[in-house]
N, C-alpha and C positions, 0 to 999 in steps of 0.2 A: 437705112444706112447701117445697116447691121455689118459687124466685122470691118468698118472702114475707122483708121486712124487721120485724126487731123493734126498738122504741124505749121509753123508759122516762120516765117523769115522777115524780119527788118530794116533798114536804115535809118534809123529815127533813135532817139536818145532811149537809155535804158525804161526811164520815167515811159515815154508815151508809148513804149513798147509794152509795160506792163498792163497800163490804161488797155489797150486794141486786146492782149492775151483775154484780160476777164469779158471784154465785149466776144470774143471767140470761146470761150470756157460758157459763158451764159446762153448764145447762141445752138453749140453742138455739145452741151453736158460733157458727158464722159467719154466721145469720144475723143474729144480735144485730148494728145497723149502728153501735154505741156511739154512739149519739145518746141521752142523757140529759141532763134537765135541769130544773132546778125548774117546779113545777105553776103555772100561772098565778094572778096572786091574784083571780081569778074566780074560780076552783075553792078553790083553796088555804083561802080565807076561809069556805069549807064545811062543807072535810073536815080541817080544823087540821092540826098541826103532827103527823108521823109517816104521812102517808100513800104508799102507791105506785101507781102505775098502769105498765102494761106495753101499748103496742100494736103492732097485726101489720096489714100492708099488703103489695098486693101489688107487686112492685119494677115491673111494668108500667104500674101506676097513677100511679108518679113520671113517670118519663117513663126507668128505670135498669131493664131489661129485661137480670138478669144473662146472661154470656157462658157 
């Protein structure tokens, strides 16, 4: 997984949000780019309150082409 970035989305209190980040930080190292943040309330009004989402991109597709 070379050159791929991972990001995280939540509905869950900041606390269990922290907990899940270091279970995703321990998981994918340094990819994980610690960009997390609550789920839009477009989604959020969906999938209620406790949910997570994790996504993977490639750092090329930013325009952050790692060194």
């Amino acid at each position: 997984m070379e050159g791929v970035c991972v990001a995280a989305a939540y509905s869950c209190t900041d606390e269990e949000a922290r907990g899940w980040a270091d279970e995703i930080r321990a998981r994918f190292g340094s990819r994980f780019n610690e960009y997390i943040a609550p789920l839009a309330l477009s989604i959020g009004c969906h999938t209620g309150p406790g949910a997570f989402g994790v996504g993977c991109v490639r750092m090329a597709a930013l325009g952050r082409e790692r060194k």
